[in-house]
Backbone as a ProteinNet text record, in pm:
[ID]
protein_1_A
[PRIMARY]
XXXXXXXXXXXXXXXXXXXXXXXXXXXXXXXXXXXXXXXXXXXXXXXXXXXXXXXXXXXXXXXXXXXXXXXXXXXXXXXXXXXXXXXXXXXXXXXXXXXXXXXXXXXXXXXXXXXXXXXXXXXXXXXXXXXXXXXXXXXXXXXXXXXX
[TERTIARY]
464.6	591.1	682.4	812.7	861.4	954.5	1103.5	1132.1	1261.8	1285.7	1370.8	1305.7	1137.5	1119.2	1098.9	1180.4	1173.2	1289.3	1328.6	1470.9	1474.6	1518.9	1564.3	1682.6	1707.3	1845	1968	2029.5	2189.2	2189.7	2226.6	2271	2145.3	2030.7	1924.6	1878.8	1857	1827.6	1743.3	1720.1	1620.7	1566.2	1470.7	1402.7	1365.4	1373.1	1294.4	1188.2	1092.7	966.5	946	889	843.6	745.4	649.9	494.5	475.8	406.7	329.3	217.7	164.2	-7	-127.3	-188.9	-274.2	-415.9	-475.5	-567.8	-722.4	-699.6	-810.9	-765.7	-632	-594.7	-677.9	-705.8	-747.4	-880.4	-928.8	-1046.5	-1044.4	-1175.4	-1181.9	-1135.3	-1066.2	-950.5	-825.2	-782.8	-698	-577.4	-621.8	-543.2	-545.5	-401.1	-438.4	-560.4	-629.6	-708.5	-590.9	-676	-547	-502.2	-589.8	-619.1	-546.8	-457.4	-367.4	-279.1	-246	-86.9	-10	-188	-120.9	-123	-153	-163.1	17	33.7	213.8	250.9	238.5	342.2	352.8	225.4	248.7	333.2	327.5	414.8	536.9	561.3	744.3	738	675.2	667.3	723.9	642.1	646.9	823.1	838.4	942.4	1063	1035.2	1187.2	1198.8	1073.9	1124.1	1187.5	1116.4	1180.8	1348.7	1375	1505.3	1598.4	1543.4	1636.6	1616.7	1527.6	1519.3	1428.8	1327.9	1263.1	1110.9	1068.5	961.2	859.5	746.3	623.6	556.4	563.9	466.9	531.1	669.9	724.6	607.7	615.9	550.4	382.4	352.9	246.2	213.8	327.4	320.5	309.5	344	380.5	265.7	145.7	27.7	65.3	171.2	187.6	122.7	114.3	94	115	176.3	251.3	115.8	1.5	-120.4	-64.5	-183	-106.9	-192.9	-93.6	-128.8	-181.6	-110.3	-122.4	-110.7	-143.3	-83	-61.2	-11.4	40	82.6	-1.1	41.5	41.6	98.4	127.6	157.6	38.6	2.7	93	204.6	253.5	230.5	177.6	157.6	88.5	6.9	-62	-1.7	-19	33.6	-93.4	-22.9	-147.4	-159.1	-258.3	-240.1	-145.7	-85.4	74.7	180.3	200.4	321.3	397.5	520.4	618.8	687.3	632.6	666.3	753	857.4	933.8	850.5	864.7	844.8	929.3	1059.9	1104.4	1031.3	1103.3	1064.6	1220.4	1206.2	1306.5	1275.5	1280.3	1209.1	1263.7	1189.2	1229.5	1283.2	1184.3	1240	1206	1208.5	1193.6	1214.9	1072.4	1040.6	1012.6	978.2	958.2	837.2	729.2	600.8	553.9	635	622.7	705.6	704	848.4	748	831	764.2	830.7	767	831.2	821.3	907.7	895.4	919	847.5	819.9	866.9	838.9	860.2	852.4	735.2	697.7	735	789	860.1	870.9	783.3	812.4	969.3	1028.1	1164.9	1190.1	1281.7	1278.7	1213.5	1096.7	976.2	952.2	950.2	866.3	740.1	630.4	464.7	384.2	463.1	398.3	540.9	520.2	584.6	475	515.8	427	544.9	400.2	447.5	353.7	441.7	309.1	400.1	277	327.9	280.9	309.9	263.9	280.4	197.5	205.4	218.2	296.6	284.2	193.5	76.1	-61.5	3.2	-101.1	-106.7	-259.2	-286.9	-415.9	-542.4	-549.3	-673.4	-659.2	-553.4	-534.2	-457.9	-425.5	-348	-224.8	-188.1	-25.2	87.7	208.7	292.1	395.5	556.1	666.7	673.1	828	865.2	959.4	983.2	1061.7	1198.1	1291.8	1436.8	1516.7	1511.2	1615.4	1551.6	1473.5	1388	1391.2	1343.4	1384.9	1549.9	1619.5	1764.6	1797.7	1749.3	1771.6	1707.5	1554.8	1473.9	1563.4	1622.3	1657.8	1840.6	1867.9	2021.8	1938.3	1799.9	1783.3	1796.9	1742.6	1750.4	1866.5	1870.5	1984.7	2059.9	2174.3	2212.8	2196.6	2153.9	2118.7	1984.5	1895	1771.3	1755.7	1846.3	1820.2	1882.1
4513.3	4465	4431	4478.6	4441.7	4322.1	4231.7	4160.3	4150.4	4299.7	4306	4248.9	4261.5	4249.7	4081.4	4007.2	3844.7	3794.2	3880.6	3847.3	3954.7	3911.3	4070	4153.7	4261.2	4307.9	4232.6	4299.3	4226.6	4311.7	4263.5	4388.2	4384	4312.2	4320.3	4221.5	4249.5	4132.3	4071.8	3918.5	3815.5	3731.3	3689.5	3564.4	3506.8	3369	3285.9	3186.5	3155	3121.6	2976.8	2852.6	2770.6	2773.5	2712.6	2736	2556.8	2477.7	2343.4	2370.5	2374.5	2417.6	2354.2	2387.4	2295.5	2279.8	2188.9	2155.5	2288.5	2294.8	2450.2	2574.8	2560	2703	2673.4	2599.8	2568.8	2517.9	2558	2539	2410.5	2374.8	2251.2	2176.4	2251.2	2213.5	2188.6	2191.8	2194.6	2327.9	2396.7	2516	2599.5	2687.7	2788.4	2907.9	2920.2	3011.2	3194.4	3282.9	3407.1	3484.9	3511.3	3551	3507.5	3392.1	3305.6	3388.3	3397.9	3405.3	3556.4	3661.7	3754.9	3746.8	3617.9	3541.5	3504.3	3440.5	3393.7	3511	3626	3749	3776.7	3791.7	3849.5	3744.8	3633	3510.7	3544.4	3557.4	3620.8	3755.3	3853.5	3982.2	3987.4	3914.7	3896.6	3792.3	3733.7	3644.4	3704.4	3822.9	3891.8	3994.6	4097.5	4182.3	4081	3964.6	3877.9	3879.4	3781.9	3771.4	3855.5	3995.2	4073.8	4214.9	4232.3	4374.3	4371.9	4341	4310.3	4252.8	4153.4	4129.9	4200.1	4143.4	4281.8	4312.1	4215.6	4201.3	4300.3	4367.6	4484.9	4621.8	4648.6	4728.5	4708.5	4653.5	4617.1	4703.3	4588.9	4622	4812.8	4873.6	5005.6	5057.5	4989.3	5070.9	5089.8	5036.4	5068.7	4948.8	4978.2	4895	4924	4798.6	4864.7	4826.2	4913.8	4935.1	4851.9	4764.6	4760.9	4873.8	4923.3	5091.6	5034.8	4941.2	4895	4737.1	4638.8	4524.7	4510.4	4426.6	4409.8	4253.2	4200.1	4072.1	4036.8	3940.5	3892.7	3755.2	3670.7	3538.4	3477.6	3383.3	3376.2	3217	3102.1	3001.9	2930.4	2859.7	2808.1	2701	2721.7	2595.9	2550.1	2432.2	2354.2	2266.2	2215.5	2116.7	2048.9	2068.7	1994.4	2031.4	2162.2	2173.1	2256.4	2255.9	2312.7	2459.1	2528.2	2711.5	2733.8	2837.3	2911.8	3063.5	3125.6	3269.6	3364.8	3413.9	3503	3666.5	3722.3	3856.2	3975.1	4108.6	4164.2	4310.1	4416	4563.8	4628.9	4665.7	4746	4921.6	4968	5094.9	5123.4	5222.1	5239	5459.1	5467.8	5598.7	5653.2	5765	5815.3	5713.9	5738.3	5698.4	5564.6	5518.6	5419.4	5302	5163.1	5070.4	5001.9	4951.3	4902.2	4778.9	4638.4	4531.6	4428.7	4310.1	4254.1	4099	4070.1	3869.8	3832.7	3739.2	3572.8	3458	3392.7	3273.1	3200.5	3076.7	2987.8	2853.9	2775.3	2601.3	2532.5	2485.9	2443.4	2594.8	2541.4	2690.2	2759.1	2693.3	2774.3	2911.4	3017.7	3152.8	3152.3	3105.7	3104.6	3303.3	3334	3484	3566.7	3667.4	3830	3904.5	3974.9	4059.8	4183.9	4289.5	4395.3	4477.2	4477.5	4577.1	4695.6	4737.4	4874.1	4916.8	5003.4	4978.7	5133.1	5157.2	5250	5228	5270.9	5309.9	5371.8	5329	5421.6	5333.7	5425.4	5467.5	5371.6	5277.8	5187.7	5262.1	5384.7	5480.3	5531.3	5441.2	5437.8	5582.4	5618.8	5750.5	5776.4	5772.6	5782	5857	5736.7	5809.8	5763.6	5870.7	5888	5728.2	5605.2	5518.1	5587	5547.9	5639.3	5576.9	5706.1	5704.8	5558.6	5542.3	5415.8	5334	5271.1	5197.4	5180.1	5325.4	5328.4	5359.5	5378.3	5375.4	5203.4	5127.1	5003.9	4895.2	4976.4	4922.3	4992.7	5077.1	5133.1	5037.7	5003.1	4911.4	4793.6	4728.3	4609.9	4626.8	4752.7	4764.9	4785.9	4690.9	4689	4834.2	4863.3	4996.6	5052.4	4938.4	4970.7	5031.2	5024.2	5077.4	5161.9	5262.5	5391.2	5480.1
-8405.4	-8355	-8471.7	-8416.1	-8544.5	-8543.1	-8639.8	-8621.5	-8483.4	-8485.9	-8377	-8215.9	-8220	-8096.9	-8059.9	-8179.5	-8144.6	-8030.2	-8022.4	-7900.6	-7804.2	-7680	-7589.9	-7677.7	-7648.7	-7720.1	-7630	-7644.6	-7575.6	-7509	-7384.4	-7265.3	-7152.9	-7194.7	-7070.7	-6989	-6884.5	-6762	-6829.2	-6839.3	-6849.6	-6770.1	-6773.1	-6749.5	-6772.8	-6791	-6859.8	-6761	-6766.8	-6704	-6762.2	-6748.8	-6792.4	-6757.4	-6877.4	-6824.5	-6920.7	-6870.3	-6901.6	-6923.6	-7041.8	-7060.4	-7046.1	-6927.2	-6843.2	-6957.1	-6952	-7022.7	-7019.3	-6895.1	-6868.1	-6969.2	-7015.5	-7051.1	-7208.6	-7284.9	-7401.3	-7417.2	-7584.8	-7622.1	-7631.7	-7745.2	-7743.1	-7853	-7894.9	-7979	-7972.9	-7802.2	-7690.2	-7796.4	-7796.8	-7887.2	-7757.8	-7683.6	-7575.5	-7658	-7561.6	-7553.3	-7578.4	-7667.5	-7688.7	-7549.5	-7474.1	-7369.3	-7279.8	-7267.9	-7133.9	-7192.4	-7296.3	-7304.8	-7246.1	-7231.9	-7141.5	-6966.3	-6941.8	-6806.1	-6810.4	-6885.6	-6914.1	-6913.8	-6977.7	-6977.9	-6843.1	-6746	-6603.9	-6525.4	-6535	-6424.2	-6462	-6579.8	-6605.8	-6510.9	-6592.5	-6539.8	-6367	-6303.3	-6145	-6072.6	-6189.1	-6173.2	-6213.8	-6369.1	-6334	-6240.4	-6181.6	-6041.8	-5965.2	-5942.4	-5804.8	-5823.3	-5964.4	-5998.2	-5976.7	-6071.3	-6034.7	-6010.3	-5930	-5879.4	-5714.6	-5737.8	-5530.6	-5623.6	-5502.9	-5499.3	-5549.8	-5631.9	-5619.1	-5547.6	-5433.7	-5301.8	-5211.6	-5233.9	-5180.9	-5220.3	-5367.1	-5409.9	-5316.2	-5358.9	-5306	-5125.9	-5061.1	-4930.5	-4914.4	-4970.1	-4963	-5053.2	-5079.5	-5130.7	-5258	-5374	-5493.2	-5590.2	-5724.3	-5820.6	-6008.2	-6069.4	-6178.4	-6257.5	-6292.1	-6381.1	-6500.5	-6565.5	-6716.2	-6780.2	-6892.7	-6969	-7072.5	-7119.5	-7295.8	-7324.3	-7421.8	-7421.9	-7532.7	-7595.7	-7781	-7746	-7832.9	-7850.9	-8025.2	-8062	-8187	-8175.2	-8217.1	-8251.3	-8388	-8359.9	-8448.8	-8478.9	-8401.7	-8405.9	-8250.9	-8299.5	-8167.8	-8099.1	-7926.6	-7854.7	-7806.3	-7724.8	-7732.3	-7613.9	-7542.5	-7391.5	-7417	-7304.2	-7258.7	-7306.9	-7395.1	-7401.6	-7317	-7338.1	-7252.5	-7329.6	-7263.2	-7304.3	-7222.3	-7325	-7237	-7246.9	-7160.1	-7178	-7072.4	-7235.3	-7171.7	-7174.2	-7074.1	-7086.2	-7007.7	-7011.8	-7018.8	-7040.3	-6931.6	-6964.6	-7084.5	-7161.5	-7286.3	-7241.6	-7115.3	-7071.2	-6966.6	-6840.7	-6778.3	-6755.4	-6738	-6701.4	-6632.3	-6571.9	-6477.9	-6365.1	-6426.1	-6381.4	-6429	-6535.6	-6580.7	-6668.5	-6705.6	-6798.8	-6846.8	-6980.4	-7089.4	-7062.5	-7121.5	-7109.3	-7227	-7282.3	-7425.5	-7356.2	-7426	-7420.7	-7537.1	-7513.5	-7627.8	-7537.2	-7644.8	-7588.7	-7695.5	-7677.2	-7724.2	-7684.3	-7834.5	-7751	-7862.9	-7770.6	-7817.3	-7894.4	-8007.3	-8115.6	-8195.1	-8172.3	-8267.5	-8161.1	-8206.4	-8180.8	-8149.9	-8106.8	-8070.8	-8075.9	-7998.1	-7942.3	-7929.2	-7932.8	-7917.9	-7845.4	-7784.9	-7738.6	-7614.8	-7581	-7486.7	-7397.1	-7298.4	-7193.2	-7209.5	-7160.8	-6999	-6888.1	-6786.3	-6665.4	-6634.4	-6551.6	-6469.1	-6357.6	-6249	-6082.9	-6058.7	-5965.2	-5947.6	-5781.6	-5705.6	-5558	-5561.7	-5391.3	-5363.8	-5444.4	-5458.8	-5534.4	-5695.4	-5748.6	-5835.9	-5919.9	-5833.7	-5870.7	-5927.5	-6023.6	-6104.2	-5985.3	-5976.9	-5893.3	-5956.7	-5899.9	-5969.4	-5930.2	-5979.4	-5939.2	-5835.6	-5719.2	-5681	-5685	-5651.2	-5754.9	-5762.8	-5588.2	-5601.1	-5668.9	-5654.2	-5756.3	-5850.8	-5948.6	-6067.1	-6154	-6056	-6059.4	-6075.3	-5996.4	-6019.2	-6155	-6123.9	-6262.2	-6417.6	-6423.9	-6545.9	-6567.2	-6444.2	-6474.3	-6540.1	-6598.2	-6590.5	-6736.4	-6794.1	-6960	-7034.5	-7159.1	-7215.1	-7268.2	-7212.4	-7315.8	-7458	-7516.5	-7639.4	-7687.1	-7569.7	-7562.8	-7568	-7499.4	-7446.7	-7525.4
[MASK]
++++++++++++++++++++++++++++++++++++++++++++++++++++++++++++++++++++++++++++++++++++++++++++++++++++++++++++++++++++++++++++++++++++++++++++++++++++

């Protein structure tokens, strides 16, 4: 990842998520465990379709699901029980069959994590399917013009 991927670009739908870090999410060093923080990427993930494109429980209802393809995370400082995270996130692209997406987790102005998925549309049998158009006509208005 590079330093560009510490911010969304300009021009793309956001969300920002608050997450309070429950004492379960951490060792015993109350340090989060690495592993939550791609638990935080999905609660955004699910919170910007809601915001601004449809529910995922739409997808869903209709036998679809956005696979994760890939994940990339980058540990840049540890949080810890009880603090208060933001985690934004914001699609990096959107393709045929599949959109890429970019985080940042962030307590106050410190940077914590960067990171990125991707997803595929697979069918209940797990089968790769197009997004279909309107959909992805709407998912591709969410990415900044500068992306593309």
């Amino acid at each position: 990842m590079s330093r560009r991927d510490i911010a969304p670009p300009e021009g793309a739908a956001t969300t920002t998520t608050e997450v309070r870090v429950p004492f379960f999410d951490t060792d015993a060093m109350q340090v989060v465990h690495h592993a939550n923080y791609v638990r935080y990427f999905e609660l955004a993930r699910v919170r910007l379709l809601d915001e601004h494109h449809r529910p995922y429980t739409e997808y869903v209802a209709a036998g679809l699901h956005f696979a994760v393809t890939r994940v990339e995370v980058g540990y840049r400082r540890a949080a810890r029980f009880d603090d208060r995270l933001r985690v934004t996130v914001w699609l990096r692209w959107v393709r045929g069959a599949s959109l890429g997406v970019g985080y940042v987790i962030a307590r106050g102005a410190e940077v914590l994590v960067v990171g990125s998925t991707e997803h595929a549309l697979v069918d209940g049998e797990g089968r790769p399917r197009r997004i279909p158009q309107p959909q992805r006509g709407e998912l591709a208005g969410l990415v900044s013009p500068r992306a593309v």
